[in-house]
C-alpha positions as CSV (number, residue, x, y, z in Angstrom):
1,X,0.0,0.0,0.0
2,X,1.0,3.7,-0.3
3,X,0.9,6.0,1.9
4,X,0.5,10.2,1.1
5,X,3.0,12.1,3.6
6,X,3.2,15.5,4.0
7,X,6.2,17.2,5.6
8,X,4.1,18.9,8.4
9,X,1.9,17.6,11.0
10,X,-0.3,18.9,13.4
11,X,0.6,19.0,16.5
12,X,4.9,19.1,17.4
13,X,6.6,16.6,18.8
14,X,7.3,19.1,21.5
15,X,4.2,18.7,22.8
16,X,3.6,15.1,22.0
17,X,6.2,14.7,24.5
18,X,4.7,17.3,26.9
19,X,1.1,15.3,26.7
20,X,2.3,11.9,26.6
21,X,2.1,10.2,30.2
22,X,-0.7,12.9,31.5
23,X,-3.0,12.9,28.6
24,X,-4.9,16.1,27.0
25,X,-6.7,17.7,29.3
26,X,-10.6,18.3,28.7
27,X,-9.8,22.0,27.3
28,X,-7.2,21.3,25.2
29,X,-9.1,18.1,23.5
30,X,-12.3,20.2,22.8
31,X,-10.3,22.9,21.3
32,X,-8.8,20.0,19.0
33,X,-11.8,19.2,18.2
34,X,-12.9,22.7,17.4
35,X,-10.0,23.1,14.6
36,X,-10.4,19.4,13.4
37,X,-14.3,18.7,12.8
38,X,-14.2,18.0,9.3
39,X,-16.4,20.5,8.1
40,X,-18.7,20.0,10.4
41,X,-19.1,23.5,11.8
42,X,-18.3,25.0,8.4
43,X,-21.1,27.4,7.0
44,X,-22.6,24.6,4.8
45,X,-25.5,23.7,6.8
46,X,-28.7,21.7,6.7
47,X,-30.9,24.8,7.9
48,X,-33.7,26.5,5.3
49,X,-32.1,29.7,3.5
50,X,-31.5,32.6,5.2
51,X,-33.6,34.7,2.7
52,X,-37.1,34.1,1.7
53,X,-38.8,35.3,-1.6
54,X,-43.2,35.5,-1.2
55,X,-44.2,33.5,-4.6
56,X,-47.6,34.1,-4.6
57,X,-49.5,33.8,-7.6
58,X,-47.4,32.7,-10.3
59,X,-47.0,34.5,-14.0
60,X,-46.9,32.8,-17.0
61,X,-43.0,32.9,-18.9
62,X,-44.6,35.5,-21.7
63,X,-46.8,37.6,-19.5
64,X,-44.0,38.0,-17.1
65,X,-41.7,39.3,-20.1
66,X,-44.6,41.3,-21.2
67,X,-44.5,43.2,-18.0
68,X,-40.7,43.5,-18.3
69,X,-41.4,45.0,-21.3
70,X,-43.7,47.7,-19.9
71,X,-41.3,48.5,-17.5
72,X,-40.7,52.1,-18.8
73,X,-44.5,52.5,-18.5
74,X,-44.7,51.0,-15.0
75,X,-42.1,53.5,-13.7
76,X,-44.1,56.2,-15.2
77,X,-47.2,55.2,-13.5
78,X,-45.6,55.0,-10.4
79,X,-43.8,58.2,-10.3
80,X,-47.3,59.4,-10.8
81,X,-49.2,60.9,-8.3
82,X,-52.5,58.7,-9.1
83,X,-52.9,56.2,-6.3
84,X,-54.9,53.6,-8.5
85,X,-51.9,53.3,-11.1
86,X,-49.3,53.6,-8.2
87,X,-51.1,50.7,-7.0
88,X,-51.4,48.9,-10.1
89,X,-47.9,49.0,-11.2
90,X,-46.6,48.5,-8.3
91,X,-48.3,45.5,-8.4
92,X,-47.6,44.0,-11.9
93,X,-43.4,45.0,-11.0
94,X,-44.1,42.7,-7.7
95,X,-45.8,39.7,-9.5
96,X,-42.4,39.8,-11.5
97,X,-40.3,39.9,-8.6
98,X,-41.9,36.7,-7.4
99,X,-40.8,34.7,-10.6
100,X,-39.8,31.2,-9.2
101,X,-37.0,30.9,-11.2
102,X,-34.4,33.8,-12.3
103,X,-36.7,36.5,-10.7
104,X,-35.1,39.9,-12.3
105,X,-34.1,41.6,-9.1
106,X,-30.9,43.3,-10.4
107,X,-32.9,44.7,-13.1
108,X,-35.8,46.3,-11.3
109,X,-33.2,47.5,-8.9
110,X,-31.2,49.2,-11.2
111,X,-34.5,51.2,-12.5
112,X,-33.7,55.0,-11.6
113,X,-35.9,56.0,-8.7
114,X,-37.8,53.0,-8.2
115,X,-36.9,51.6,-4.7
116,X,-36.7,55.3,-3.0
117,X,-41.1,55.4,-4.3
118,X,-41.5,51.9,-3.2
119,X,-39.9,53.1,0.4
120,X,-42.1,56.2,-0.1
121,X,-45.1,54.1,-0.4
122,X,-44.5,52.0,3.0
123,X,-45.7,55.6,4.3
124,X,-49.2,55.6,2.6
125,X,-51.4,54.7,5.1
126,X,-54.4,56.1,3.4
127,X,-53.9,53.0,0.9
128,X,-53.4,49.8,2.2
129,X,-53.1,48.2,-0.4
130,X,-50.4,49.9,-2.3
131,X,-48.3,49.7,1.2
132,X,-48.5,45.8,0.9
133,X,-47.7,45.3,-2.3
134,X,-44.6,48.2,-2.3
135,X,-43.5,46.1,1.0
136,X,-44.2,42.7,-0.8
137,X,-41.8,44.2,-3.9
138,X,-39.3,45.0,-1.3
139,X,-39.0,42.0,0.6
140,X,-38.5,40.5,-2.7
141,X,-35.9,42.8,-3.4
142,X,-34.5,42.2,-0.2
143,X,-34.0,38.0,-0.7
144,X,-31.6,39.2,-3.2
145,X,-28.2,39.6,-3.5
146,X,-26.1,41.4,-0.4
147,X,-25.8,44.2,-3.2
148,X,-29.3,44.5,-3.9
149,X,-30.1,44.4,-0.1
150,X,-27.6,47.2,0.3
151,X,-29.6,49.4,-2.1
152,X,-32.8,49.4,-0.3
153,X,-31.1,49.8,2.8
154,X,-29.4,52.9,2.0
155,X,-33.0,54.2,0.5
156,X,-34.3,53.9,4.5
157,X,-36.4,50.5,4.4
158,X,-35.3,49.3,7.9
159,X,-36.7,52.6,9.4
160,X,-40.1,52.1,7.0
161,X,-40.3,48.9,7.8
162,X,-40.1,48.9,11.4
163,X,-42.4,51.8,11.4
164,X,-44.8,49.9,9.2
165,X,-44.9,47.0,12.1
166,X,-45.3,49.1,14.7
167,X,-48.8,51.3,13.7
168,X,-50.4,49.4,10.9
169,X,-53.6,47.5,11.7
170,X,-53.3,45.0,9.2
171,X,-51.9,41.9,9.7
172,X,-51.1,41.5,6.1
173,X,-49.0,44.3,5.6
174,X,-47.5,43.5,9.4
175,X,-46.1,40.3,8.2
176,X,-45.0,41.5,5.2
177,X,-42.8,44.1,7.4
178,X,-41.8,41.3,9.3
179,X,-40.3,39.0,6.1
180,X,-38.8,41.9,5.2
181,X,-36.7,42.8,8.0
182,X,-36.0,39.0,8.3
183,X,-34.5,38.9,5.1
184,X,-32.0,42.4,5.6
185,X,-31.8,40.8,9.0
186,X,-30.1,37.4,7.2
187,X,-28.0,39.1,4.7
188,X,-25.1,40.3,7.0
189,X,-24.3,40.9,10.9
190,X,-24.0,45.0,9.5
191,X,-27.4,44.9,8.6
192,X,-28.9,42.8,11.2
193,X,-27.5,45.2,14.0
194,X,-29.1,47.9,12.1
195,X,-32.5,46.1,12.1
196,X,-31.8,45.5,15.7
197,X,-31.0,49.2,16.5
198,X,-34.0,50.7,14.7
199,X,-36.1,48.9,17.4
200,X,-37.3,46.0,15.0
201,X,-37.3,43.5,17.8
202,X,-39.9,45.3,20.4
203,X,-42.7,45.1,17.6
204,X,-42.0,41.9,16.0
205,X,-42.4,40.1,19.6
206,X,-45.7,41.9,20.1
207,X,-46.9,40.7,16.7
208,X,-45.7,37.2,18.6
209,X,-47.5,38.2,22.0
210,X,-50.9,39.2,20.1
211,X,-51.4,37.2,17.0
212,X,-52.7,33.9,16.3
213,X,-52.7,33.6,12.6
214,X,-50.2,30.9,11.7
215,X,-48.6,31.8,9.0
216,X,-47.3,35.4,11.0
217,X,-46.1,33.3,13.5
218,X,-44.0,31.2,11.6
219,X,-42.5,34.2,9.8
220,X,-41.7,36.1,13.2
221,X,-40.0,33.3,14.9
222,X,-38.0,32.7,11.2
223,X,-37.3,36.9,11.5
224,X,-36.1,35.7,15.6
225,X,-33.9,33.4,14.0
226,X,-32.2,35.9,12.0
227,X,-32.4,38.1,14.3
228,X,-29.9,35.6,16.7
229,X,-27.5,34.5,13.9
230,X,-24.3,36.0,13.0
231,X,-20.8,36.8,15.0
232,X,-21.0,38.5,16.6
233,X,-23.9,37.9,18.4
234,X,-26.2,41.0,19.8
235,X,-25.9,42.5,22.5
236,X,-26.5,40.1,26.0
237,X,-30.1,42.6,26.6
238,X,-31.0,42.0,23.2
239,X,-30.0,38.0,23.6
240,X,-32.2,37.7,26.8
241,X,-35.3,39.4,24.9
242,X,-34.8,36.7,22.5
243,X,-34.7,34.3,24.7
244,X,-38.1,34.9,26.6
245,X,-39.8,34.2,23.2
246,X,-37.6,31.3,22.0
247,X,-38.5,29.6,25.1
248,X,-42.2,29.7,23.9
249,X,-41.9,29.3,20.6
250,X,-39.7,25.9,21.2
251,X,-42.4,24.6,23.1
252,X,-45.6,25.4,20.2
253,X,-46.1,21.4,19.3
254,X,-49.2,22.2,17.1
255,X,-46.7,23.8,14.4
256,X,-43.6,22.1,13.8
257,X,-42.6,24.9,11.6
258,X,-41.9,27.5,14.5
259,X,-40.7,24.9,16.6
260,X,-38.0,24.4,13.4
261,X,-37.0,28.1,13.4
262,X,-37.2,28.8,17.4
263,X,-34.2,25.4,17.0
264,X,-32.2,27.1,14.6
265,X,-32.1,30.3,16.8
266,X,-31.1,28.2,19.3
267,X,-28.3,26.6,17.4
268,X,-26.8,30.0,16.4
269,X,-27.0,31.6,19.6
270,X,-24.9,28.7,21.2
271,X,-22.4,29.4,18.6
272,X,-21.5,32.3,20.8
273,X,-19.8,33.2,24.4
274,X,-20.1,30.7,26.9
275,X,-22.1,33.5,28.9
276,X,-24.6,32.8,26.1
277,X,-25.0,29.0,26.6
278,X,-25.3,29.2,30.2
279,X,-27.9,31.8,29.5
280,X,-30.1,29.3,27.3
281,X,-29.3,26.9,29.8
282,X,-30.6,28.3,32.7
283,X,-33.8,29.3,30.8
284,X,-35.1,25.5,31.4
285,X,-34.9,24.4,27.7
286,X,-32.1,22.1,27.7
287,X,-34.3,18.7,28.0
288,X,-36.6,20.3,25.5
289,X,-33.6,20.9,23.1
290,X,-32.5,17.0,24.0
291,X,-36.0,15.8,23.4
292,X,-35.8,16.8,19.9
293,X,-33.0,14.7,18.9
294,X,-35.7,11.7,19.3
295,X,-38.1,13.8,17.1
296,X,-39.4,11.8,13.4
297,X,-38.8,14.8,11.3
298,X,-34.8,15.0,10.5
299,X,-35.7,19.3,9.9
300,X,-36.1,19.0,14.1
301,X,-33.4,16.9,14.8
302,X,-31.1,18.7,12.6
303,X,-31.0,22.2,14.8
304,X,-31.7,20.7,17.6
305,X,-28.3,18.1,17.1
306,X,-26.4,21.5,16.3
307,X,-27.6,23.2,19.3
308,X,-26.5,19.8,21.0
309,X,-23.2,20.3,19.7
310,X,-22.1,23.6,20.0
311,X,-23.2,23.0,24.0
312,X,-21.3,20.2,24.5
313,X,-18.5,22.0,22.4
314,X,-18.5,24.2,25.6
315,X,-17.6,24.2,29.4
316,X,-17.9,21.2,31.4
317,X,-20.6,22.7,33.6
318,X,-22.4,22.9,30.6
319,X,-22.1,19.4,29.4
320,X,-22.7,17.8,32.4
321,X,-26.1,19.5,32.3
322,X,-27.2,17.9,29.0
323,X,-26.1,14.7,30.4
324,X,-27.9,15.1,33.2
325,X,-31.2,15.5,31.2
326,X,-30.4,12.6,28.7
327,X,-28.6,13.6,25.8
328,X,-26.9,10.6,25.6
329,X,-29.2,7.4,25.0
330,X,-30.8,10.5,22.7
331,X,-27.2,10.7,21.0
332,X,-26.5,7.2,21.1
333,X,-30.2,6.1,19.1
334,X,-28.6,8.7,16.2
335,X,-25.5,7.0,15.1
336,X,-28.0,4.0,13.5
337,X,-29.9,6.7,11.8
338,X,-30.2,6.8,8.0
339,X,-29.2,10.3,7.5
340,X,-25.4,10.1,7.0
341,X,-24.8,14.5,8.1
342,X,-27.0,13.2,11.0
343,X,-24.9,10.2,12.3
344,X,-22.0,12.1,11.4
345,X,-22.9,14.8,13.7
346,X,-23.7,13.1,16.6
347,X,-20.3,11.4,16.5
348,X,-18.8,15.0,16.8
349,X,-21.2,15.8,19.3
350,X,-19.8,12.6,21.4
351,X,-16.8,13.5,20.5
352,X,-16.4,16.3,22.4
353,X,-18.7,14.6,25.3
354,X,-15.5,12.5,25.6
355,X,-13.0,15.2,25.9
356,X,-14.8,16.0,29.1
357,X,-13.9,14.6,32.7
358,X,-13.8,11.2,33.6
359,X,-17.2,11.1,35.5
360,X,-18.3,12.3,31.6
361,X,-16.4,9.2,30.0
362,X,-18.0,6.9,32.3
363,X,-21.4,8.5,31.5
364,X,-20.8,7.4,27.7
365,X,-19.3,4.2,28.7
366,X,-22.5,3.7,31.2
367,X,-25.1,5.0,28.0
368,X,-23.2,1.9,25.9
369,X,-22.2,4.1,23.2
370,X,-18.7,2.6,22.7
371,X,-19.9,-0.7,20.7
372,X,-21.4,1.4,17.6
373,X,-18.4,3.9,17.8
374,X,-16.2,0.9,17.3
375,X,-18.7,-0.3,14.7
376,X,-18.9,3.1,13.0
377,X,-15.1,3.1,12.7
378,X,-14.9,-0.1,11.3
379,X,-17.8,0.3,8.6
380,X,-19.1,3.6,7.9
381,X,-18.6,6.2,5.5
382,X,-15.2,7.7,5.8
383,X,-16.4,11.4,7.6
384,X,-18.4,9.5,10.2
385,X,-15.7,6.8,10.6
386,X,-13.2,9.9,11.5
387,X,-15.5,11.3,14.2
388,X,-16.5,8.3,15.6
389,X,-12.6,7.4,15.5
390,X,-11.8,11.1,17.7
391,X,-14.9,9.6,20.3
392,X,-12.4,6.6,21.1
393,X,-9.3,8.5,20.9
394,X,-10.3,11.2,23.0
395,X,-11.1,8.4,25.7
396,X,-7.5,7.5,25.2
397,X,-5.7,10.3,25.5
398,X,-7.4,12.1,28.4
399,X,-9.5,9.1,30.2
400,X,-7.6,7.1,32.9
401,X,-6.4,3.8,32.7
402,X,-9.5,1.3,33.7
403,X,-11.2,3.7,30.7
404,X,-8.4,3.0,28.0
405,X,-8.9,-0.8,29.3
406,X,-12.6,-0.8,28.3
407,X,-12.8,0.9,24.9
408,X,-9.6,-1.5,24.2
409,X,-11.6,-4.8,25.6
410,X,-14.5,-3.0,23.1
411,X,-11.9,-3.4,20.1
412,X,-10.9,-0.1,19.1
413,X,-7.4,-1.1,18.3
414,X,-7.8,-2.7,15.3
415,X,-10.0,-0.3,13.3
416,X,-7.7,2.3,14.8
417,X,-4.3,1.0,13.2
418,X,-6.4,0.8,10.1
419,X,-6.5,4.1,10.4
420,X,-2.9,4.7,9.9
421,X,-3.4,4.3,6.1
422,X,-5.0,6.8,5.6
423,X,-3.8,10.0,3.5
424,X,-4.6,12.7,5.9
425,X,-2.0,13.6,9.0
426,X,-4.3,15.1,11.4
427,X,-5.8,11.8,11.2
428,X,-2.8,9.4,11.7
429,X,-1.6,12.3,14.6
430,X,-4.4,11.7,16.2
431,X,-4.8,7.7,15.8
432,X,-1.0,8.0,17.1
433,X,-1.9,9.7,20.0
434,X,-4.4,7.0,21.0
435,X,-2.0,4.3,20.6
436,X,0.6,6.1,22.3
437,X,-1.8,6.3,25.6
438,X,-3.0,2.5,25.3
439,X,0.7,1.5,25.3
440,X,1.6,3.1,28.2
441,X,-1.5,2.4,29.8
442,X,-0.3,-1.6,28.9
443,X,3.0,-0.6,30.4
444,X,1.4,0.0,33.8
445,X,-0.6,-3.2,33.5
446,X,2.6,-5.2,33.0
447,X,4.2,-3.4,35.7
448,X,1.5,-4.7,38.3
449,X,1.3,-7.8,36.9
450,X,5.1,-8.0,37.4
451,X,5.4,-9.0,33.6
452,X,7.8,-8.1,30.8
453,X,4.9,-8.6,28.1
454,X,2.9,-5.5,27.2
455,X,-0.5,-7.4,25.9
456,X,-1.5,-4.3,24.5
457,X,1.7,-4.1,22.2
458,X,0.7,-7.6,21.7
459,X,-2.7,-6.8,20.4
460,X,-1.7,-3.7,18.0
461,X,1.0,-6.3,16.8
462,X,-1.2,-8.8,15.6
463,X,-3.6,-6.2,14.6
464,X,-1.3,-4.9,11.8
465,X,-0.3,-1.9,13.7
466,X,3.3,-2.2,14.2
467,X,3.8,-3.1,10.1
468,X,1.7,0.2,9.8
469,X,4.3,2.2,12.3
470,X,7.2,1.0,10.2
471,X,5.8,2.3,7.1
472,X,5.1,5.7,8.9
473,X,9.2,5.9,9.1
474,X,9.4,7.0,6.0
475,X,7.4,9.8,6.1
476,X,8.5,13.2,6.6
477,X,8.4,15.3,9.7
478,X,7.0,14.5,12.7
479,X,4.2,12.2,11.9
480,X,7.7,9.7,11.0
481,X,9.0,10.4,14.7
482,X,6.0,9.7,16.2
483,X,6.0,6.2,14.5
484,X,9.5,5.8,15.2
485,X,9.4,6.8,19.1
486,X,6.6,4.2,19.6
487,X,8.4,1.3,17.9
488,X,11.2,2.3,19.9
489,X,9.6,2.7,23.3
490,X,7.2,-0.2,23.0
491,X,8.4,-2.6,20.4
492,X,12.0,-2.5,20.3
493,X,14.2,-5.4,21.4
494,X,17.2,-3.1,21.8
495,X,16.6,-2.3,25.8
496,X,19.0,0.3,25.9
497,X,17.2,2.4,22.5
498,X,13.7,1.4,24.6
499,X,14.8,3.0,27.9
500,X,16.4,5.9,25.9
501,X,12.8,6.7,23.9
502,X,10.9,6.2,27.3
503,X,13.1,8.8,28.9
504,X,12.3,11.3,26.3
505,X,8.4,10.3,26.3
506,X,7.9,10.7,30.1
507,X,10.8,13.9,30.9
508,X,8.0,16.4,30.6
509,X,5.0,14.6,32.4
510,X,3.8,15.1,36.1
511,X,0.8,13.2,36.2
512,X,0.2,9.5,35.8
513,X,-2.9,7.7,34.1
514,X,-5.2,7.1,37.3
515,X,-5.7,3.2,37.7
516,X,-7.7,1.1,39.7
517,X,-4.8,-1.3,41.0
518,X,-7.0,-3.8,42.5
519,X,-8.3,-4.7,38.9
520,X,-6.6,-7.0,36.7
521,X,-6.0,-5.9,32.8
522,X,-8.0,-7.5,30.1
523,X,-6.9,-11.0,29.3
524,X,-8.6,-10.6,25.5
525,X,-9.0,-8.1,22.5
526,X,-12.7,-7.4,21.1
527,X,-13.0,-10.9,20.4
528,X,-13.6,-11.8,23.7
529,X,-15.2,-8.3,25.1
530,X,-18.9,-9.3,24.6
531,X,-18.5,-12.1,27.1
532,X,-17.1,-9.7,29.8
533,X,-19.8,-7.7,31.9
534,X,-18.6,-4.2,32.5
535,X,-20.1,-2.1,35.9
536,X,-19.4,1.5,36.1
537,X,-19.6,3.6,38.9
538,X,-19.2,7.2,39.5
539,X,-15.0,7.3,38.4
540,X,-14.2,3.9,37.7
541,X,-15.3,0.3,36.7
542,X,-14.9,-3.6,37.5
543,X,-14.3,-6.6,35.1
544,X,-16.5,-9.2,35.7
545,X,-15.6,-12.3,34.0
């Protein structure tokens, strides 16, 4: 086989050394995981668009062009000062603007004077009528690009809008405000901050408050969402209004819709401070947020597994309280699901559940989450394999020693070497830091058994791992002295190169693996783990043969 080296790795050996007997610490394993996620927390997401156009009634492909083709006369009738062909026009150049496909919104923008008489007309409040339909064109306008967004903004919309919301008695033209502002809201954090600032969020939460019609409650808590995205966030006074009405909203089981958007709010507000999530937190959500993992539609688990995420991403205070509540079996039932950006979310999720403490590790030991990790490594799609692979390493490198003993009496270690052929380095780093903190872990056991044999060397031996090491020499930089080191400390028959790697491994370290010294190491890989019962307690665990 061949294997694709670069010259660079990704953590030094410097600090390979420096972690090597005490393990990563929770902190430094979730901000790992922060910079290595796999794209996970990348800006492609599984959320509805940021922007919404209002179809409506649709035009035909030649009476649409027809109107395009008026467009001179349009103008004119709206730079008139007859309300009936304002109204009109206004309304033909907004049935264009809701085209499905290829709507020209560049083109109507570039018409000279248009958008500052459509602003103009959100002020007519002796016609109704021509104020929905100027707002409807503008929200149209606004779903755009961020140039075409720009334009209306600099004619004054946000103001007109926000004024619109706040005195009109129609609940048409309310929601109309309300889809606009969501949309110049979505575009950019600039132009949500100015929505914000102009006061749009004191209205759109009355319209919230007071209004039962469906459809103006979906678009408000969509607006909310908007409203909450971006970095960096809003202000903490602005957060905590949101907040009063997400809580609600989460919670409106007779429209899965808002309870869709009041999620995604959710998941971008905990993309912020940690002052943030413990704000959500402490709202009383958290279970509610958990609950929807288990949900049937996959648009309610989706922001409700980011939200998930980001939390757990977090503090260990913060974690704990998820667990607490029972994200894990919920977290656990989603690594069989069908959806492969699902399953490979939740691994990231537990992921970082297993950089946490050790009472955390035994809490995903305890949820029996480690058999389809092992099983995700081994068989799924390469993405998910990785994540569920950093889920076991993470274990390794900052669990204690009766913890590295399970998820190695689970079998980690041979879909783990496999791992070592891979072509990325951040991968194989990793995979080599897992090994690394088995084999020493092995080294203790030996030590109390009074034994020269490390059974865990054994085991990566005959799982291929030590052929794989040899043919990581090769490569360049330090992924190669990583490899090297390791056959050196663990597998090398020369005792005086052995005891010269193991000095420089443990020079740096100050705190040993914790182990259980009244429990005896693991007598047999995975092969033999399902007939060994495992009890956990609150820090540590017995063998029960």
């Amino acid at each position: 086989f061949f294997l694709i080296c670069s010259s660079s790795c990704v953590m030094s050996f410097e600090n390979f050394k420096k972690h090597y007997k005490a393990g990563l610490n929770a902190e430094e394993l979730k901000k790992n995981r922060e910079n290595d996620q796999f794209s996970l927390r990348k800006k492609k997401r599984y959320e509805n668009m940021k922007k919404r156009r209002n179809i409506g009634v649709q035009l035909t492909p030649d009476v649409s062009q027809r109107y395009m083709d008026e467009m001179p006369q349009l103008l004119a009738m709206i730079m008139s000062d007859q309300r009936d062909a304002q109204t009109e026009a206004t309304r033909k150049i907004r049935m264009v603007l809701s085209l499905e496909d290829n709507p020209p919104i560049e083109q109507v923008v570039m018409s000279t004077g248009l958008i500052a008489r459509l602003v103009l007309f959100l002020d007519c409040f002796d016609s109704p009528q021509l104020q929905l339909e100027a707002a409807w064109c503008l929200t149209n306008i606004a779903s755009g690009t961020g140039e075409c967004t720009q334009h209306i903004v600099q004619s004054g919309v946000i103001q007109a809008f926000v004024k619109l919301l706040s005195t009109t008695m129609y609940d048409d033209i309310k929601e109309q405000a309300i889809w606009g502002l969501g949309n110049i809201a979505g575009d950019c954090t600039q132009f949500r901050d100015l929505v914000l600032q102009a006061g749009a969020l004191k209205p759109l939460c009355n319209q919230i408050h007071e209004s039962s019609k469906l459809t103006m409650l979906r678009n408000a808590t969509w607006a909310l969402s908007n409203f909450s995205r971006g970095k960096p966030l809003p202000p903490m006074d602005i957060i905590q209004e949101i907040l009063v009405w997400l809580c609600k909203l989460v919670y409106r089981d007779e429209d899965e819709e808002i309870m869709i958007e009041a999620l995604w709010a959710f998941s971008y507000l905990t993309e912020g401070s940690e002052e943030v999530v413990g704000e959500i937190l402490r709202s009383g959500v958290a279970r509610r947020i958990t609950d929807s993992l288990l949900h049937n539609r996959v648009a309610i688990k989706i922001p409700a597994l980011r939200t998930v995420g980001n939390i757990v991403a977090g503090n260990e205070t913060h974690t704990q309280l998820l667990i607490n509540v029972g994200v894990l079996p919920c977290l656990s039932s989603l690594l069989t699901y069908h959806k492969y950006g699902v399953c490979k979310e939740a691994c990231w999720a537990i992921s970082n559940i297993t950089a946490g403490n050790h009472d955390q590790i035994n809490s995903v030991i305890n949820a029996n989450i480690i058999p389809p990790l092992i099983l995700l490594i081994k068989n799924a799609k390469y993405d998910i394999k990785i994540e569920a692979a950093w889920s076991i390493a993470n274990i390794c490198t900052g669990g204690n020693a009766d913890q590295v003993r399970y998820v190695v009496g689970q079998g980690c270690i041979t879909p783990l070497c496999d791992l070592l052929e891979v072509s990325d380095n951040k991968v194989i780093t990793f995979v080599l830091d897992a090994l690394q903190a088995m084999l020493q872990v092995g080294v203790q056991l030996s030590q109390e058994a009074m034994s020269d044999n490390n059974q865990f060397a054994e085991y990566i031996e005959h799982a291929g791992g030590l052929q794989k090491l040899e043919q990581l020499t090769f490569c360049d930089g330090d992924v190669s002295q990583k490899a090297t080191h390791l056959i050196e400390r663990f597998f090398s028959s020369d005792e005086e190169a052995r005891l010269q790697s193991e000095s420089m491994f443990l020079e740096d370290s100050s705190t040993p693996m914790q182990h259980n010294q009244n429990q005896a190491p693991p007598q047999n890989t995975a092969q033999n783990a399902s007939s060994q019962n495992f009890s956990f307690g609150a820090s540590k665990f017995q063998f029960k043969f």
